[in-house]
C-alpha positions as YAML, in Angstrom:
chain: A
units: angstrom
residues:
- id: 1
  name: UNK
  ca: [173.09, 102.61, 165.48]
- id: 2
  name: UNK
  ca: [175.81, 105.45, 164.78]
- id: 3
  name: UNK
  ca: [177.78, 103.07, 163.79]
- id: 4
  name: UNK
  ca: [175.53, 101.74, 160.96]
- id: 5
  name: UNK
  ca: [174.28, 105.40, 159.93]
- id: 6
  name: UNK
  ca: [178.02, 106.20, 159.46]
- id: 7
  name: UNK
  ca: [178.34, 102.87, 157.04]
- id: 8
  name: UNK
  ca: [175.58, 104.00, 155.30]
- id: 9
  name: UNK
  ca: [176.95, 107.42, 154.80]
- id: 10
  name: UNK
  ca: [180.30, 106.47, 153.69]
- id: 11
  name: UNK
  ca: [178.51, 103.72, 150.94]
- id: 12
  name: UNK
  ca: [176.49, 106.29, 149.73]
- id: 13
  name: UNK
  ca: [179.64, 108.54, 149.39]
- id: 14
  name: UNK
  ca: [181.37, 105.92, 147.59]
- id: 15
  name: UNK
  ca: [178.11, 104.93, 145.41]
- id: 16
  name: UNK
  ca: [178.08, 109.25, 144.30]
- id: 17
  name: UNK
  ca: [182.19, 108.99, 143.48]
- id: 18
  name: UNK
  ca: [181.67, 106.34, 141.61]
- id: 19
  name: UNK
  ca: [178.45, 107.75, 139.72]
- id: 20
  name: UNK
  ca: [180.97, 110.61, 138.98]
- id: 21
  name: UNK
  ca: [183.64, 108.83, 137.52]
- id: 22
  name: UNK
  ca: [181.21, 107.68, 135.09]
- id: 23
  name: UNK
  ca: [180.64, 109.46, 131.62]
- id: 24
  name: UNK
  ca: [178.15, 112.17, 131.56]
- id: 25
  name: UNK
  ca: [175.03, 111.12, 129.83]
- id: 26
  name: UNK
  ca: [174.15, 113.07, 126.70]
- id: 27
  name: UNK
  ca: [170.25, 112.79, 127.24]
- id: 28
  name: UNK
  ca: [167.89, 116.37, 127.81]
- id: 29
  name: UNK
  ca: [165.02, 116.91, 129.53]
- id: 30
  name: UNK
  ca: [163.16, 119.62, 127.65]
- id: 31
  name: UNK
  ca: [159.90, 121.15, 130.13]
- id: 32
  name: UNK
  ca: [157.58, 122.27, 126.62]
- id: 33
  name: UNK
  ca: [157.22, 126.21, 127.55]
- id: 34
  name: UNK
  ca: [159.66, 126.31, 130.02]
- id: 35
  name: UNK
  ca: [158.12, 127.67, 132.70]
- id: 36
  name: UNK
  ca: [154.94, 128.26, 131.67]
- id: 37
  name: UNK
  ca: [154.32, 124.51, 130.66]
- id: 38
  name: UNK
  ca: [151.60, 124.02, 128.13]
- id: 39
  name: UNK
  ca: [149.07, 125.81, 128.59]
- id: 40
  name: UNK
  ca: [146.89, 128.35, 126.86]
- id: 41
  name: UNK
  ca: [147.42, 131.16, 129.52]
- id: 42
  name: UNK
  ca: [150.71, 132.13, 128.69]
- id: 43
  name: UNK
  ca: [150.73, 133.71, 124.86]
- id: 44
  name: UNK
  ca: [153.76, 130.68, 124.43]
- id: 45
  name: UNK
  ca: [154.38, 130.55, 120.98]
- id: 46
  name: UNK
  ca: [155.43, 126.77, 121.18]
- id: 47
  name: UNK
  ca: [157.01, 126.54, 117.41]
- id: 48
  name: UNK
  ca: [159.30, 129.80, 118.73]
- id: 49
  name: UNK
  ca: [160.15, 127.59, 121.51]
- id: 50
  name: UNK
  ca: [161.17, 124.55, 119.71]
- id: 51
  name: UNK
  ca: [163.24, 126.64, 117.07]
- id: 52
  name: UNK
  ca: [165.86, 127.21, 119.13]
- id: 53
  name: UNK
  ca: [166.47, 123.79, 120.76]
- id: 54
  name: UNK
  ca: [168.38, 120.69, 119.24]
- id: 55
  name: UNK
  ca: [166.34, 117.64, 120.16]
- id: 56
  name: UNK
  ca: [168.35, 114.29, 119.46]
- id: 57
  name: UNK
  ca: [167.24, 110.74, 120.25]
- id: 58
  name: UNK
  ca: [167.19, 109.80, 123.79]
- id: 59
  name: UNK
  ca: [166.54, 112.97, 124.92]
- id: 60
  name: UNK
  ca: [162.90, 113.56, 126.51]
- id: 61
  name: UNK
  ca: [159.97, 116.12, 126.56]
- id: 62
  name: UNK
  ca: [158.21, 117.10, 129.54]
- id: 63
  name: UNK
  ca: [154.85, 118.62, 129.48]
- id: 64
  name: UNK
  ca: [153.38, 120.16, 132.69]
- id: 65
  name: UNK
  ca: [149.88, 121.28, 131.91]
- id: 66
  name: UNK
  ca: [146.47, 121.64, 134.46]
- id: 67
  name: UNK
  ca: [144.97, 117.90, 134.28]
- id: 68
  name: UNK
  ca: [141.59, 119.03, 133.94]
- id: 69
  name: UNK
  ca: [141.55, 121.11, 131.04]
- id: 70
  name: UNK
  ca: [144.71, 120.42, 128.85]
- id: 71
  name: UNK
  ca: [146.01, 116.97, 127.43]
- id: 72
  name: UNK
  ca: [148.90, 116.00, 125.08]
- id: 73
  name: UNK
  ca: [148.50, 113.95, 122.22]
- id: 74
  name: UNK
  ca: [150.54, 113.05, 118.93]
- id: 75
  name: UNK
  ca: [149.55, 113.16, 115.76]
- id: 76
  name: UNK
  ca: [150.51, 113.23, 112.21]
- id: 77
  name: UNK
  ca: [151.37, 116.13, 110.18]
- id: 78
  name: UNK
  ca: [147.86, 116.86, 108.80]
- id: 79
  name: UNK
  ca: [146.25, 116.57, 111.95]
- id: 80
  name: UNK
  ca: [149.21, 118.69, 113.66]
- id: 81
  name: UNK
  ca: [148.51, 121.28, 110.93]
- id: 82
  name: UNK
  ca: [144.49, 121.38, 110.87]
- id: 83
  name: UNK
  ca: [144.40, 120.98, 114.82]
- id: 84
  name: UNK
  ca: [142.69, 117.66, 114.14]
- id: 85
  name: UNK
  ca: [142.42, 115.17, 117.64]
- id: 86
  name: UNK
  ca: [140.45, 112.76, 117.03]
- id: 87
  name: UNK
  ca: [142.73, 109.83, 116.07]
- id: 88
  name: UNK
  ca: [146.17, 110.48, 117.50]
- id: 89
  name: UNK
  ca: [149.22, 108.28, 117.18]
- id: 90
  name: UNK
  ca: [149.68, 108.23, 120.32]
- id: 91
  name: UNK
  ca: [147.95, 109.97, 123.82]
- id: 92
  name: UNK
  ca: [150.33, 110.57, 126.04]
- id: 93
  name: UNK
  ca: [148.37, 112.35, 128.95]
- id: 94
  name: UNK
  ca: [148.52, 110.18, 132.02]
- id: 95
  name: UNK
  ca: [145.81, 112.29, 133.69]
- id: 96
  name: UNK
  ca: [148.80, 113.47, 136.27]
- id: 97
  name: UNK
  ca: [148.98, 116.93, 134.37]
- id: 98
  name: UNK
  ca: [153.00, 115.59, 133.97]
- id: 99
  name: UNK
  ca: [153.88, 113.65, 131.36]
- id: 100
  name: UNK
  ca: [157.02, 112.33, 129.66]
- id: 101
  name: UNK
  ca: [157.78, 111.66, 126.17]
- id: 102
  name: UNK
  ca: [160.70, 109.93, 124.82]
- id: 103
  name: UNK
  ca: [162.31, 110.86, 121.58]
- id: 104
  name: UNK
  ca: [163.49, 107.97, 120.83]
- id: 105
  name: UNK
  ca: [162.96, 107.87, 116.98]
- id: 106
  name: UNK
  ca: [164.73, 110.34, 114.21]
- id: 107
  name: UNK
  ca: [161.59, 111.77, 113.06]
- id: 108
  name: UNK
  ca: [159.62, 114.59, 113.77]
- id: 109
  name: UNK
  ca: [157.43, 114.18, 116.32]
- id: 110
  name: UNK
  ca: [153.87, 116.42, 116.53]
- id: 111
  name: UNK
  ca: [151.65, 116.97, 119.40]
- id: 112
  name: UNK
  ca: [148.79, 118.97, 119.97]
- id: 113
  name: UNK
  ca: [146.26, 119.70, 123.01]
- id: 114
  name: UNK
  ca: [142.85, 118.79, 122.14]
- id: 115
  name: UNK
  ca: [140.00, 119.62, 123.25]
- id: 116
  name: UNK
  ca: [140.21, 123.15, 121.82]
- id: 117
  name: UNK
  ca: [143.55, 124.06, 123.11]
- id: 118
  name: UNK
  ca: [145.55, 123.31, 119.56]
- id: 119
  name: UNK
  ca: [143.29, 126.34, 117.98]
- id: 120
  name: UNK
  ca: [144.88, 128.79, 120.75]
- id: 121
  name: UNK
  ca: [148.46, 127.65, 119.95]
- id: 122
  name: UNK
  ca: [149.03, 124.71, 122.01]
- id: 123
  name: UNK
  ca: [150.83, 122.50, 119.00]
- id: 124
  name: UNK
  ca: [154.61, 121.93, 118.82]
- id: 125
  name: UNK
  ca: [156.47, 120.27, 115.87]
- id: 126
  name: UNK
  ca: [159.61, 118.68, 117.28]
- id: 127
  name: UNK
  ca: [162.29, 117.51, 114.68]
- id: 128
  name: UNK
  ca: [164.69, 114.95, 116.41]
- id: 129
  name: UNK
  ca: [168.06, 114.28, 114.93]
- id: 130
  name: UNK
  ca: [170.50, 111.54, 115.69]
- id: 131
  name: UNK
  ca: [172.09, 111.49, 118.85]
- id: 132
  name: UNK
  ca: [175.52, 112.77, 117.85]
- id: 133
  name: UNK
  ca: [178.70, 110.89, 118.73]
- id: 134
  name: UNK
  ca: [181.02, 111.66, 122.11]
- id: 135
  name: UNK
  ca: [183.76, 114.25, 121.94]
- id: 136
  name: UNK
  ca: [187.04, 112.72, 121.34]
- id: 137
  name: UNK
  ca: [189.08, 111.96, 123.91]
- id: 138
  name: UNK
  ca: [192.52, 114.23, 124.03]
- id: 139
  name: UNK
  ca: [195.56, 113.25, 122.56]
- id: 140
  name: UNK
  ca: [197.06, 110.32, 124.80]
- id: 141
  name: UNK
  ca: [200.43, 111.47, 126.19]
- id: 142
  name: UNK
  ca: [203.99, 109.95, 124.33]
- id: 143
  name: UNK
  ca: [204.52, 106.76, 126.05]
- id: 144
  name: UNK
  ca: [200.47, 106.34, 127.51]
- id: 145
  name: UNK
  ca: [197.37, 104.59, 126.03]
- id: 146
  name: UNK
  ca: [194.16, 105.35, 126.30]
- id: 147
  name: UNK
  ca: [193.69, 101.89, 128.05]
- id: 148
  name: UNK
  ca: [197.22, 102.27, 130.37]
- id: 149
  name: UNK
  ca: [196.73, 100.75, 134.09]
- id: 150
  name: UNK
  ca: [196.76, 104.60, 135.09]
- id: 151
  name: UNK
  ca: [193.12, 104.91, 133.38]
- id: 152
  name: UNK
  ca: [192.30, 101.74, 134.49]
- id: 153
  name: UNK
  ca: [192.97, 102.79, 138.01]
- id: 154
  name: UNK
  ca: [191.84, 106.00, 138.25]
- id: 155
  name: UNK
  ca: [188.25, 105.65, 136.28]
- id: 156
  name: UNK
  ca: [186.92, 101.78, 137.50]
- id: 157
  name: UNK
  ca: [189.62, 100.32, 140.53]
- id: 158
  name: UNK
  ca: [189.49, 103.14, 142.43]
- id: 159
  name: UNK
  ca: [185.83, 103.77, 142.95]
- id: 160
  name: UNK
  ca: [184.83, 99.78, 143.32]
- id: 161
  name: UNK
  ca: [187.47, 99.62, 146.04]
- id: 162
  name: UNK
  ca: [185.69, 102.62, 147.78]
- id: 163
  name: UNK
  ca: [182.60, 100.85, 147.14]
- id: 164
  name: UNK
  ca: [183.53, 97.96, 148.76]
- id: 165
  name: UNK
  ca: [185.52, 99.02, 151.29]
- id: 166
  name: UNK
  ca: [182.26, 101.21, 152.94]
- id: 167
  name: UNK
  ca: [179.98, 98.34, 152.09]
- id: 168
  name: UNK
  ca: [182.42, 95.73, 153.78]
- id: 169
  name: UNK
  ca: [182.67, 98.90, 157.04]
- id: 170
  name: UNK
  ca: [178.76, 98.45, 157.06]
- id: 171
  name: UNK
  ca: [178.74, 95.08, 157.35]
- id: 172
  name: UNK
  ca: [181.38, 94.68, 160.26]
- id: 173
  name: UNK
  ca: [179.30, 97.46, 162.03]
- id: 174
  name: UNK
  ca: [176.45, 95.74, 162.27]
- id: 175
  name: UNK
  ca: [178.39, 92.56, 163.81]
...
């Protein structure tokens, strides 16, 4: 049994260096409020919120809000404005109180609380831009490529051979 806890250990080790090695995703997870959430407690101004954030595509909103008195719904721009719910684009309350948009579309999106909540300030207007490319990669060296063995080895060989080499220990161990 040790034997197989300490395969599973060193796979999982290998699986988390080779999660590292990959590129860093460029998606955000925005909580709407912070750490107030939405609600109508909190005096949150939500368009003061918003202002200073950069949403791009792929990133994703997350609204935490009391189930039972709050939901989150998107509309279009007159309805966003005039605090009108009754035929959203989309309702996006799950009835969990936590719910998770995707901005996946370079638009801007509009969402509101019904049942009374948009008239106390619970509205946001979130435009979403393009995602925006990756940084450039540094100079190469004189004499190295970007795609040299060295890169090869050191970003993809290297971390499969871990990978298999803890996932070939487990399976001896249990032998």
């Amino acid at each position: 049994m040790a034997g197989l806890r300490r395969g599973l250990v060193l796979a999982a080790a290998a699986v988390l260096f080779a999660a590292a090695m990959l590129p860093e995703a460029a998606a955000v997870r925005y909580t709407v409020g912070d750490k107030w959430g939405w609600t109508s407690n909190s005096n949150v101004n939500y368009t003061i919120w918003a202002q200073g954030k950069h949403f791009h595509t792929e990133d994703w909103l997350f609204f935490v809000y009391d189930r039972n008195q709050m939901n989150v719904l998107e509309v279009n721009k007159t309805n966003y404005e005039n605090c009108i719910s009754d035929h959203p684009l989309h309702n996006w309350t799950t009835g969990a109180g936590r719910d998770v948009v995707p901005l996946n579309v370079t638009k801007t999106f509009y969402f509101i609380s019904g049942n009374g909540g948009c008239f106390g300030g619970m509205k946001v207007a979130v435009p979403v831009e393009k995602t925006p490319p990756p940084p450039k990669a540094a100079p190469a060296k004189s004499g190295t490529t970007p795609s040299s063995p060295s890169t090869f080895r050191s970003q993809i060989f290297v971390p499969a051979l871990f990978a298999v080499a803890a996932v070939w220990d487990s399976i001896l161990l249990m032998l």
